[in-house]
N, C-alpha and C positions, 0 to 999 in steps of 0.2 A: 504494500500500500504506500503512495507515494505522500512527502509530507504535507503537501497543501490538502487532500483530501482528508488528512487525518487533523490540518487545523482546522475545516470546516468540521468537521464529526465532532471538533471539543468543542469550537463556537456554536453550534447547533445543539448540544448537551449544557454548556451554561443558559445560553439563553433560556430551552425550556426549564430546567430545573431552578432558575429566579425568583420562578414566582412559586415556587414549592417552597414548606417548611419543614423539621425535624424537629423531632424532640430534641430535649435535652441530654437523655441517655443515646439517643442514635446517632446526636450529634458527635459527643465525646469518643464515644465506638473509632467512629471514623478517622477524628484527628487526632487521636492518641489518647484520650484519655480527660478528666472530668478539668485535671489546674489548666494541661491544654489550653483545652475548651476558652477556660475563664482566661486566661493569660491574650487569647488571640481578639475575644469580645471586650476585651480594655484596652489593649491596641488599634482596636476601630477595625482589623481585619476582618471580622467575623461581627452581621451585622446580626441582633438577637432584641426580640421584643418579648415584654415576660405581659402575660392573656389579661393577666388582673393586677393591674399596679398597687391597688391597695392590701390584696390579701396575700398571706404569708405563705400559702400554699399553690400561686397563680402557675398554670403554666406557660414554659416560654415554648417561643416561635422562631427559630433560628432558620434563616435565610440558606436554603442547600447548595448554592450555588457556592458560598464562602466556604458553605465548610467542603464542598468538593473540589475547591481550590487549594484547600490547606489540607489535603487527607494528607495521612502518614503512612509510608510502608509498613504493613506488617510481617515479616520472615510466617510463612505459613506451619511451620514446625512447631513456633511457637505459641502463635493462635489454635493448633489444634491442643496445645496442653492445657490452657487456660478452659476448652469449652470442655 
C-alpha cells in the first residue's frame, strides 16, 4: 500500500472518529493507562468533557480522535498477561 493512500485511510479514520467519544476507562486502555490519560487532558492534547459538571460521579466524554492520536504500543505478550 503506497503512502499517500495510507495518509488518506488515517485522515478518513480521524475525521470520522471526531465526532465519536470514549469512556474514560476505554480511553486510558488505549493510551497507556489512567495518569496517561490525565497527564495528556492537562496538556490540552486530549480534549475531554466530564457529562455533569456538578456531580461527583459525572461521566466524561473524551474526544477519540485524540486519544487515537496519542495511542501507545502495547508488546502483545504483554497485554495477553495482564487479560
Amino acid at each position: 500500500m503506497n503512502i499517500n493512500v495510507r495518509l488518506s485511510c488515517y485522515g478518513t479514520i480521524m475525521r470520522v472518529m471526531n465526532a465519536e467519544t470514549f469512556s474514560q476507562n476505554q480511553a486510558a486502555r488505549i493510551v497507556g493507562g489512567k495518569m496517561r490519560l490525565e497527564h495528556l487532558i492537562r496538556a490540552g492534547k486530549v480534549r475531554a468533557i466530564k457529562g455533569n459538571d456538578t456531580a461527583q460521579n459525572g461521566h466524561w466524554r473524551i474526544n477519540a480522535a485524540d486519544v487515537l492520536r496519542n495511542a501507545r504500543a502495547v508488546d502483545r505478550c504483554a497485554r495477553m498477561s495482564v487479560l
